[in-house]
C-alpha positions in Angstrom: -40.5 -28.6 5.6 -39.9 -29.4 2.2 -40.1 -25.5 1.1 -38.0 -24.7 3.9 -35.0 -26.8 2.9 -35.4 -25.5 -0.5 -35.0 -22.1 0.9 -32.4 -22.8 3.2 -30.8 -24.7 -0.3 -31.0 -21.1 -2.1 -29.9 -18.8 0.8 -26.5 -21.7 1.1 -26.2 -21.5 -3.2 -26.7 -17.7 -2.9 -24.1 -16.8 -0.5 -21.8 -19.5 -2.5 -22.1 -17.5 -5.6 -21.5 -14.1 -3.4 -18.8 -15.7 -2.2 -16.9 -16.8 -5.9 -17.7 -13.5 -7.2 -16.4 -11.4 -4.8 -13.1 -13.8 -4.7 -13.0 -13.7 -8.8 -13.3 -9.4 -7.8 -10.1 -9.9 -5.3 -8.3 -11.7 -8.4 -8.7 -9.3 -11.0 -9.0 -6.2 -8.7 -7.5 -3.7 -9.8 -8.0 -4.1 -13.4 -8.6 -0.2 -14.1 -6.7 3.3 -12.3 -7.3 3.8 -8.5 -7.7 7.4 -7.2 -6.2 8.8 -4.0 -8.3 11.8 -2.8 -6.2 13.9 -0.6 -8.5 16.1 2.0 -4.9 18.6 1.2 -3.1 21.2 -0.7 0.0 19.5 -2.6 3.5 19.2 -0.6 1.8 18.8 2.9 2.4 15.2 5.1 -0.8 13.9 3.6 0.2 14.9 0.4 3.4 13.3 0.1 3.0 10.3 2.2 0.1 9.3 -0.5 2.2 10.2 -3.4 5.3 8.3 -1.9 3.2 5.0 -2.2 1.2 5.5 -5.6 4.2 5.1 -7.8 5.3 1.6 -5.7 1.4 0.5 -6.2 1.3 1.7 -9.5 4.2 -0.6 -10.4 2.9 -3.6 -8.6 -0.8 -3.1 -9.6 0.1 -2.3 -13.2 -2.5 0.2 -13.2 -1.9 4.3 -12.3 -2.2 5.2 -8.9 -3.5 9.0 -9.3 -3.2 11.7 -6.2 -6.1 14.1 -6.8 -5.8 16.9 -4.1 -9.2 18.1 -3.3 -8.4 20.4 -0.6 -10.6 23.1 1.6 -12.7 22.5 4.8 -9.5 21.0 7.1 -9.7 18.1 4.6 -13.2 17.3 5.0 -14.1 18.1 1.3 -12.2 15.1 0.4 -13.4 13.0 2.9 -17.3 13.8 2.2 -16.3 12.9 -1.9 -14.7 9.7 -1.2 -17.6 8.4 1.6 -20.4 9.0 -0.9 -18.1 7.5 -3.8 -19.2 4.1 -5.8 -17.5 1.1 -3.2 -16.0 -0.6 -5.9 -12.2 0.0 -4.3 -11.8 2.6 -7.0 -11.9 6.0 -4.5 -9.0 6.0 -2.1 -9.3 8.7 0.6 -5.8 9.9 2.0 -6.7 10.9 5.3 -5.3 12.8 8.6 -6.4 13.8 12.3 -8.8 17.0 11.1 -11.2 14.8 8.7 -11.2 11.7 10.9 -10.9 13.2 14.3 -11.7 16.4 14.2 -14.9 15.9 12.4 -16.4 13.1 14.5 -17.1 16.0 16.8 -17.9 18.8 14.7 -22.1 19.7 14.4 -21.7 20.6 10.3 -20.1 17.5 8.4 -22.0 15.9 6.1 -20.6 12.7 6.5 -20.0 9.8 9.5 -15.6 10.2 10.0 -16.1 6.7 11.5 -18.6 4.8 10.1 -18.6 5.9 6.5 -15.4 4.4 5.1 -13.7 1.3 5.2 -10.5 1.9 7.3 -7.6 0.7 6.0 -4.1 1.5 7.1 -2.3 4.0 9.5 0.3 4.8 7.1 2.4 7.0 9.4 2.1 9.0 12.5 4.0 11.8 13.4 4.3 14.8 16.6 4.4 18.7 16.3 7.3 20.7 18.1 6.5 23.7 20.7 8.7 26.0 19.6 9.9 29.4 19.8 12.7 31.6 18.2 16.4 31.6 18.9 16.8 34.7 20.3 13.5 34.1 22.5 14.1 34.6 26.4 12.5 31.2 26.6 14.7 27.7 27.2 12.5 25.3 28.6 8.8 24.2 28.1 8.6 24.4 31.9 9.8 28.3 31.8 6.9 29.2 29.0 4.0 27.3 30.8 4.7 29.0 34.0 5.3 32.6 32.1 1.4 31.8 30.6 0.4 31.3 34.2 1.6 34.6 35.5 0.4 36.6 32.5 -2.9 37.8 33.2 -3.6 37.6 29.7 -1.1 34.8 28.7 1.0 34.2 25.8 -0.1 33.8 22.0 1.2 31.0 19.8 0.6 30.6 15.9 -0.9 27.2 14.8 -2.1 25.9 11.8 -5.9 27.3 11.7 -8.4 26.8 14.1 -9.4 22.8 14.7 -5.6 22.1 12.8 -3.7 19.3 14.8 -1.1 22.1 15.7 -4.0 24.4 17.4 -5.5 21.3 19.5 -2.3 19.8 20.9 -1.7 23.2 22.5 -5.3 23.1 23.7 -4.6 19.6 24.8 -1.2 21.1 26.8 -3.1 24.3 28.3 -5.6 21.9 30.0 -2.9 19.4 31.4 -0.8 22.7 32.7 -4.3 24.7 33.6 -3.0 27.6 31.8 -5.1 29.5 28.4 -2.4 30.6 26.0 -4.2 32.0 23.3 -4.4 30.5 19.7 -3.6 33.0 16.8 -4.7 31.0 13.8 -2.8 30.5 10.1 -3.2 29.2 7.3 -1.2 26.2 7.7 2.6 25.6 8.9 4.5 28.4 6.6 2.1 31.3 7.7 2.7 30.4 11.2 6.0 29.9 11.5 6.4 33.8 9.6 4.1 35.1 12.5 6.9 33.4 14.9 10.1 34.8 13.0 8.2 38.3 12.2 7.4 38.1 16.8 3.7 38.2 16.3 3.1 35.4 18.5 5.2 34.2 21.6 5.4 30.5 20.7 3.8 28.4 17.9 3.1 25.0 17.6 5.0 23.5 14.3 5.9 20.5 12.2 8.7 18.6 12.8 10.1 19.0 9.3 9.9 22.8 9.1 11.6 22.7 13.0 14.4 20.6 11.5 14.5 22.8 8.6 14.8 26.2 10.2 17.4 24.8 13.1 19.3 28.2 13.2 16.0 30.6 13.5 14.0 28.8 16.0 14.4 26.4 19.4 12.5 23.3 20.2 11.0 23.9 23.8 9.2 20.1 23.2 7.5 17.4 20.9 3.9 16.4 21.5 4.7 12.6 20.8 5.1 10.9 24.3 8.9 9.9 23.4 11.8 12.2 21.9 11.5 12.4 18.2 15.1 11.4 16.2 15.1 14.4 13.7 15.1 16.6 17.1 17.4 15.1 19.5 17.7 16.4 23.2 14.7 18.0 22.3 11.9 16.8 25.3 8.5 15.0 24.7 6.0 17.2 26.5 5.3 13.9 28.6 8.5 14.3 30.6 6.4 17.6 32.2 2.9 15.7 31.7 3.4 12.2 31.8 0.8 10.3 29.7 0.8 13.3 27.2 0.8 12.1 23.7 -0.5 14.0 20.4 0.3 13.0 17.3 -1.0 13.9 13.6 -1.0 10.6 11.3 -1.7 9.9 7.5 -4.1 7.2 6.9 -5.9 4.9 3.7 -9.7 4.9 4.1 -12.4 3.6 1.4 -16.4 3.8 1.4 -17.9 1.6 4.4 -19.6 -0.8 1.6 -16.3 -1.3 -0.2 -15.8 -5.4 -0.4 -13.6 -6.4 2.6 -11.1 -9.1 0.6 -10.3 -5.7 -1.7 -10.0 -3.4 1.5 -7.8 -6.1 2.5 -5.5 -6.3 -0.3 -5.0 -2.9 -0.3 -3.9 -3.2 3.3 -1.7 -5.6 2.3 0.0 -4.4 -0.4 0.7 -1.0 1.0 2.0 -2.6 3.9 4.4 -4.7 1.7 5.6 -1.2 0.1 5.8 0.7 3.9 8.1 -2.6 4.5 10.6 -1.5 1.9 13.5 0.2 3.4 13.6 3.0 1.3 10.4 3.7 1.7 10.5 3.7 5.0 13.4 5.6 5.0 11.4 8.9 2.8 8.6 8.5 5.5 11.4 8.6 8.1 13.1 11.4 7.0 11.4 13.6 4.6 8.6 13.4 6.8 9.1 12.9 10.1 6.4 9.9 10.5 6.7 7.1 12.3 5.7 4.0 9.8 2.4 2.3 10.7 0.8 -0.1 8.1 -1.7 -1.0 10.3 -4.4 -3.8 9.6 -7.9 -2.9 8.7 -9.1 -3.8 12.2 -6.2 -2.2 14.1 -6.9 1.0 12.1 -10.7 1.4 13.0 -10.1 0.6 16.3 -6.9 3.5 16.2 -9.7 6.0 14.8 -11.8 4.9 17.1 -9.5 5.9 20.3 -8.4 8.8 18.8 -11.9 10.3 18.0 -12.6 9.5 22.0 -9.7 10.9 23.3 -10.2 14.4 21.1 -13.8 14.8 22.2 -13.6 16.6 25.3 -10.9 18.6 23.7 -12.3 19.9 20.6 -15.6 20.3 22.6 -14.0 22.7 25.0 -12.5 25.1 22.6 -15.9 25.5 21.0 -14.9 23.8 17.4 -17.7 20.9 17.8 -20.2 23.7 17.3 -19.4 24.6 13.9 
């Protein structure tokens, strides 16, 4: 009995001193610079949305916040990096739909997109636009779905690259309308939206930015978000044709699963303090088209969660989970 309590003495002294250290950690943490892996090429949503926060934290952390793009792979490159990183809350990993959605399903990923990190905040979420150009015979979503239907072959659209948010929200609309337009993949918005203008494809799916941006060359048809998006208004969600439809990219914070929860939660914290700011907000607003999140750490695994659910059959029907 005796050795017992002693035990039971050393387990209750043990987790005590866990306890202090990992506090004394949250006190001094950080204490050296904190890289942000982005899964992206500079100047995408990703991209900027991690850079529009580094300099805040930098200021308020007193040590630099440092974007290091390590794109390729839809992102995943990144993603696999950061999940095998040291969980010392030194390894940020800036992430989006393709290397937390997308790869939950895919065969070849060498690393778990849900348990393998630490999630930390939704930092923004934000739709595609179906769109076409301006001098296209088409003026309604409803008019292009039921043109797809009568084409024995149906129509083409431009996305992103195959398993690209852009290519899976149309995959996502064909099943609700039971129609198979056919996806002509690019590498990322800019190539697609030359395949539109250059009428290599009939439609494309797009980011709302670049929509905004090239107003006088192309027309909205519909946004994928299931409410009208303020950079595009009297433009439709798809929802108002398919009610309940909603697809939307987002940029996320994850770190390694083992990171220390008091640090993953004042990273939370503080980047939710920054998101707060109104001119912050206000970038994320309009320069890119996001929604602000700055979800908790539970309320952003359980957001991954859903979403990784909800994209399964979807990505499994076009054939993507194979590869």
């Amino acid at each position: 009995m005796q050795t017992l309590f002693a035990l039971m003495n050393l387990t209750a002294a043990a987790a005590l001193l866990l306890n202090c250290s990992l506090g004394a950690q949250a006190q001094t943490y950080p204490s050296k610079p904190i890289r942000v892996v982005v899964g992206a090429g500079a100047g995408g949503p990703t991209d900027l949305a991690a850079r529009m926060i580094s300099q805040p934290l930098t200021k308020a952390w007193g040590v630099p916040v440092v974007v290091d793009n390590r794109a390729g792979a839809g992102g995943m490159i990144g993603a696999d990096l950061v999940a095998k990183s040291t969980p010392d809350g030194y390894t940020v990993f800036a992430g989006s739909f393709a290397p937390n959605v997308l790869a939950a399903s895919r065969a070849k990923v060498s690393y778990d997109a849900y348990k393998g990190f630490a999630h930390v905040t939704v930092l923004g979420t934000y739709p595609m636009a179906i769109v076409v150009r301006a001098d296209s015979r088409f003026q309604s979503l409803e008019q292009l779905i039921k043109e797809t239907k009568e084409r024995p072959s149906g129509l083409n659209y431009a996305s992103g690259g195959v398993g690209a948010s852009s290519h899976l929200f149309v995959e996502m609309m064909n099943m609700r309308a039971n129609v198979k337009a056919v996806n002509v993949p690019f590498q990322g918005g800019g190539p697609a939206l030359n395949a539109l203008l250059g009428q290599q494809v009939d439609f494309a799916a797009l980011g709302v930015t670049i929509v905004h941006a090239q107003a006088e060359r192309v027309r909205a048809l519909a946004v994928t978000s299931a409410t009208p998006h303020p950079k595009l208004p009297g433009v439709p969600p798809v929802a108002q044709m398919f009610p309940g439809f909603d697809a939307q990219d987002f940029a996320s914070l994850h770190m390694p699963a083992a990171t220390p929860r008091e640090l993953v939660a004042k990273v939370q914290r503080d980047v939710a303090a920054i998101l707060a700011q109104p001119d912050v907000r206000t970038k994320f607003e309009q320069q890119l088209a996001m929604q602000v999140a700055g979800t908790s750490p539970a309320a952003t695994a359980e957001f991954i969660r859903k979403e990784i659910e909800k994209w399964r059959p979807i990505i499994k029907a076009t054939g993507v989970d194979a590869t």
